[in-house]
C-alpha positions as CSV (number, residue, x, y, z in Angstrom):
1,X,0.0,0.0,0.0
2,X,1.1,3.8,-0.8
3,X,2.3,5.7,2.2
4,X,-0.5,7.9,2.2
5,X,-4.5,7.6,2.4
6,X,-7.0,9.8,1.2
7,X,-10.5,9.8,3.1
8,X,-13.1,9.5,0.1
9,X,-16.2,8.6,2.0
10,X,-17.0,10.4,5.8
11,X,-16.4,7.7,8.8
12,X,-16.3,8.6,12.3
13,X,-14.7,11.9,12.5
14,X,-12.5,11.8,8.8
15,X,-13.7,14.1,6.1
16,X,-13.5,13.7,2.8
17,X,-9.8,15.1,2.3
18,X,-8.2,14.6,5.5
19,X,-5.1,11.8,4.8
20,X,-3.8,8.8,6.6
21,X,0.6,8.8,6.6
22,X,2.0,5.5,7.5
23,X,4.0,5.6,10.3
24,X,8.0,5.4,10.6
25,X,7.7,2.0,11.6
26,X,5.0,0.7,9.3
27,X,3.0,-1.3,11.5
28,X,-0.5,1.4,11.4
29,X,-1.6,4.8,9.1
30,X,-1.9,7.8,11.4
31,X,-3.4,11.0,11.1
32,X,-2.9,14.4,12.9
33,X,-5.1,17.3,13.4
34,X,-4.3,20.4,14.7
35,X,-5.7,23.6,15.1
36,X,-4.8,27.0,17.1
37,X,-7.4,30.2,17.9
38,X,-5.7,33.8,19.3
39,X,-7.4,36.7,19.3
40,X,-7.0,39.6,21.4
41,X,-9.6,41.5,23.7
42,X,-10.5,44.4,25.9
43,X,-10.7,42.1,28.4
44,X,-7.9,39.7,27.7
45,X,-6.6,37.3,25.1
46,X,-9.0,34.0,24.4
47,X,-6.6,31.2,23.1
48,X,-7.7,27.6,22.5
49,X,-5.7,24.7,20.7
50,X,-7.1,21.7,19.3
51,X,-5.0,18.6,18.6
52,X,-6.4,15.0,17.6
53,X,-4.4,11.5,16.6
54,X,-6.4,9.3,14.6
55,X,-4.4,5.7,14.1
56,X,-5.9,2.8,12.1
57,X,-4.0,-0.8,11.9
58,X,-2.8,-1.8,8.6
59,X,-5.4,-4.5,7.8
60,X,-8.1,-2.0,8.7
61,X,-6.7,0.5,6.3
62,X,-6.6,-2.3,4.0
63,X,-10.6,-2.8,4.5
64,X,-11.7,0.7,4.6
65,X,-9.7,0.9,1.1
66,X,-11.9,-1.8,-0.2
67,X,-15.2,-0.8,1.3
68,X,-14.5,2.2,-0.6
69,X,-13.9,5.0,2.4
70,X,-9.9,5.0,1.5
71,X,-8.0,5.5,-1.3
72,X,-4.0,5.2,-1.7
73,X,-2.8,8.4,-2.8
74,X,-0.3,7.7,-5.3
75,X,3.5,9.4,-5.0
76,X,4.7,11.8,-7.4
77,X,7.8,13.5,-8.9
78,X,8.6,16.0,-6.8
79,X,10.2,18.1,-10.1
80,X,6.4,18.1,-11.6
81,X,6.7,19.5,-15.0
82,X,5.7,23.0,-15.7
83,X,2.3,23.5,-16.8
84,X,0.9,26.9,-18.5
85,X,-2.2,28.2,-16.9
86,X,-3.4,29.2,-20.5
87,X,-3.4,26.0,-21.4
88,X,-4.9,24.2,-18.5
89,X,-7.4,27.1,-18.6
90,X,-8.0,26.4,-22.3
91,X,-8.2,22.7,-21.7
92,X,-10.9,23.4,-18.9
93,X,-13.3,25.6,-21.0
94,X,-13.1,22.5,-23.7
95,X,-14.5,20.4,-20.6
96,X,-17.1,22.4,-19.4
97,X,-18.6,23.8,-22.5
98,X,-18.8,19.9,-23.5
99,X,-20.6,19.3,-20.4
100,X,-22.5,22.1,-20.9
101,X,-23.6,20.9,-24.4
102,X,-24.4,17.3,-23.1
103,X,-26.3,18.6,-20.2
104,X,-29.6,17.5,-22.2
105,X,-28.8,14.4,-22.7
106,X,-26.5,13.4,-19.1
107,X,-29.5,15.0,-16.9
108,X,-32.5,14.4,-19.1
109,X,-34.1,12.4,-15.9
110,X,-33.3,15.2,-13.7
111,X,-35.1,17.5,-11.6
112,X,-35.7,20.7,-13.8
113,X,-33.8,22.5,-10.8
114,X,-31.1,20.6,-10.9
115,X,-30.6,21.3,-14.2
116,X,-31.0,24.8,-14.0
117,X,-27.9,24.9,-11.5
118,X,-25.8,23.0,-13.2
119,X,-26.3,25.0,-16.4
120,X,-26.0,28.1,-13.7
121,X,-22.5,26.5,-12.4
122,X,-21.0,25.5,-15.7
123,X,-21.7,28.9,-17.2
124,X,-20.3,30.9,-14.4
125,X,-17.2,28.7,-14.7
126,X,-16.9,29.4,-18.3
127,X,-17.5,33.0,-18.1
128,X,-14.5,33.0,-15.1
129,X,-12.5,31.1,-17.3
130,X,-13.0,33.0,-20.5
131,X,-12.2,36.2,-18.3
132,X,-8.7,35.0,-17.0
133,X,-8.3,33.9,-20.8
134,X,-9.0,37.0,-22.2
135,X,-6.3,38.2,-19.7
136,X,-3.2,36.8,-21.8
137,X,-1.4,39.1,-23.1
Protein backbone atom coordinates (compact mmCIF):
# COMPACT_ATOMS: atom_id res chain seq x y z
CA UNK A 1 0.00 0.00 0.00
CA UNK A 2 1.14 3.80 -0.84
CA UNK A 3 2.33 5.73 2.15
CA UNK A 4 -0.53 7.87 2.23
CA UNK A 5 -4.53 7.56 2.41
CA UNK A 6 -6.99 9.83 1.17
CA UNK A 7 -10.46 9.78 3.08
CA UNK A 8 -13.10 9.54 0.13
CA UNK A 9 -16.24 8.58 1.99
CA UNK A 10 -17.04 10.37 5.79
CA UNK A 11 -16.42 7.66 8.84
CA UNK A 12 -16.32 8.64 12.32
CA UNK A 13 -14.72 11.92 12.54
CA UNK A 14 -12.47 11.80 8.80
CA UNK A 15 -13.66 14.09 6.14
CA UNK A 16 -13.52 13.73 2.84
CA UNK A 17 -9.77 15.05 2.26
CA UNK A 18 -8.19 14.55 5.53
CA UNK A 19 -5.10 11.83 4.76
CA UNK A 20 -3.83 8.84 6.60
CA UNK A 21 0.55 8.83 6.58
CA UNK A 22 1.97 5.47 7.49
CA UNK A 23 4.05 5.63 10.31
CA UNK A 24 8.04 5.41 10.58
CA UNK A 25 7.74 1.96 11.58
CA UNK A 26 5.00 0.70 9.29
CA UNK A 27 2.98 -1.25 11.50
CA UNK A 28 -0.50 1.44 11.43
CA UNK A 29 -1.57 4.79 9.06
CA UNK A 30 -1.90 7.83 11.40
CA UNK A 31 -3.38 10.99 11.09
CA UNK A 32 -2.87 14.37 12.91
CA UNK A 33 -5.13 17.33 13.37
CA UNK A 34 -4.33 20.44 14.71
CA UNK A 35 -5.68 23.56 15.10
CA UNK A 36 -4.81 27.00 17.12
CA UNK A 37 -7.35 30.20 17.87
CA UNK A 38 -5.70 33.83 19.29
CA UNK A 39 -7.38 36.72 19.33
CA UNK A 40 -7.03 39.59 21.38
CA UNK A 41 -9.56 41.51 23.67
CA UNK A 42 -10.48 44.39 25.89
CA UNK A 43 -10.73 42.15 28.43
CA UNK A 44 -7.90 39.75 27.74
CA UNK A 45 -6.59 37.27 25.11
CA UNK A 46 -8.95 33.97 24.40
CA UNK A 47 -6.62 31.19 23.08
CA UNK A 48 -7.74 27.60 22.49
CA UNK A 49 -5.70 24.69 20.70
CA UNK A 50 -7.13 21.67 19.27
CA UNK A 51 -5.05 18.59 18.62
CA UNK A 52 -6.44 15.04 17.64
CA UNK A 53 -4.40 11.52 16.60
CA UNK A 54 -6.41 9.32 14.65
CA UNK A 55 -4.37 5.75 14.09
CA UNK A 56 -5.87 2.81 12.13
CA UNK A 57 -3.96 -0.80 11.91
CA UNK A 58 -2.78 -1.79 8.62
CA UNK A 59 -5.43 -4.55 7.80
CA UNK A 60 -8.13 -1.97 8.67
CA UNK A 61 -6.73 0.53 6.30
CA UNK A 62 -6.64 -2.32 4.00
CA UNK A 63 -10.59 -2.78 4.51
CA UNK A 64 -11.68 0.66 4.59
CA UNK A 65 -9.65 0.87 1.06
CA UNK A 66 -11.91 -1.83 -0.18
CA UNK A 67 -15.16 -0.78 1.29
CA UNK A 68 -14.49 2.23 -0.63
CA UNK A 69 -13.91 5.04 2.36
CA UNK A 70 -9.94 5.02 1.53
CA UNK A 71 -7.95 5.46 -1.26
CA UNK A 72 -4.02 5.17 -1.72
CA UNK A 73 -2.81 8.42 -2.80
CA UNK A 74 -0.33 7.72 -5.34
CA UNK A 75 3.54 9.37 -5.03
CA UNK A 76 4.70 11.82 -7.41
CA UNK A 77 7.79 13.46 -8.86
CA UNK A 78 8.64 16.03 -6.79
CA UNK A 79 10.25 18.09 -10.14
CA UNK A 80 6.35 18.09 -11.61
CA UNK A 81 6.75 19.50 -15.03
CA UNK A 82 5.72 22.99 -15.73
CA UNK A 83 2.31 23.50 -16.78
CA UNK A 84 0.92 26.89 -18.46
CA UNK A 85 -2.18 28.20 -16.86
CA UNK A 86 -3.43 29.17 -20.45
CA UNK A 87 -3.38 26.02 -21.43
CA UNK A 88 -4.93 24.16 -18.49
CA UNK A 89 -7.37 27.05 -18.64
CA UNK A 90 -8.04 26.43 -22.32
CA UNK A 91 -8.24 22.69 -21.70
CA UNK A 92 -10.90 23.40 -18.89
CA UNK A 93 -13.32 25.61 -20.99
CA UNK A 94 -13.08 22.49 -23.74
CA UNK A 95 -14.49 20.38 -20.60
CA UNK A 96 -17.11 22.37 -19.41
CA UNK A 97 -18.63 23.76 -22.53
CA UNK A 98 -18.82 19.94 -23.52
CA UNK A 99 -20.56 19.30 -20.37
CA UNK A 100 -22.45 22.10 -20.87
CA UNK A 101 -23.56 20.85 -24.42
CA UNK A 102 -24.41 17.34 -23.11
CA UNK A 103 -26.27 18.62 -20.23
CA UNK A 104 -29.64 17.54 -22.25
CA UNK A 105 -28.79 14.38 -22.66
CA UNK A 106 -26.51 13.38 -19.13
CA UNK A 107 -29.53 14.96 -16.90
CA UNK A 108 -32.51 14.42 -19.07
CA UNK A 109 -34.10 12.40 -15.87
CA UNK A 110 -33.30 15.17 -13.66
CA UNK A 111 -35.14 17.46 -11.62
CA UNK A 112 -35.71 20.67 -13.77
CA UNK A 113 -33.79 22.52 -10.80
CA UNK A 114 -31.08 20.63 -10.89
CA UNK A 115 -30.64 21.27 -14.24
CA UNK A 116 -30.99 24.75 -13.99
CA UNK A 117 -27.86 24.89 -11.47
CA UNK A 118 -25.81 22.96 -13.20
CA UNK A 119 -26.28 25.00 -16.37
CA UNK A 120 -26.03 28.14 -13.74
CA UNK A 121 -22.49 26.54 -12.45
CA UNK A 122 -21.03 25.54 -15.69
CA UNK A 123 -21.69 28.92 -17.22
CA UNK A 124 -20.33 30.90 -14.42
CA UNK A 125 -17.17 28.65 -14.67
CA UNK A 126 -16.94 29.45 -18.33
CA UNK A 127 -17.55 32.96 -18.07
CA UNK A 128 -14.48 32.97 -15.10
CA UNK A 129 -12.50 31.07 -17.30
CA UNK A 130 -13.03 32.95 -20.48
CA UNK A 131 -12.17 36.19 -18.31
CA UNK A 132 -8.72 34.99 -17.01
CA UNK A 133 -8.31 33.87 -20.78
CA UNK A 134 -9.02 36.95 -22.16
CA UNK A 135 -6.34 38.22 -19.67
CA UNK A 136 -3.19 36.83 -21.75
CA UNK A 137 -1.45 39.14 -23.14
Amino acid sequence: MSKVLRVIDPFFVMEIGDTFTLSEDGKKYISQHNEEFHTAKDDGDLNSTYNSTFEISLKWAKQLIEDGYLEEVEETDKSTPFVNVFDEIDTLIDKYQTELNNLPNTMAKAPECLKVEKTTVLSNLLSVLNHLKSLRK
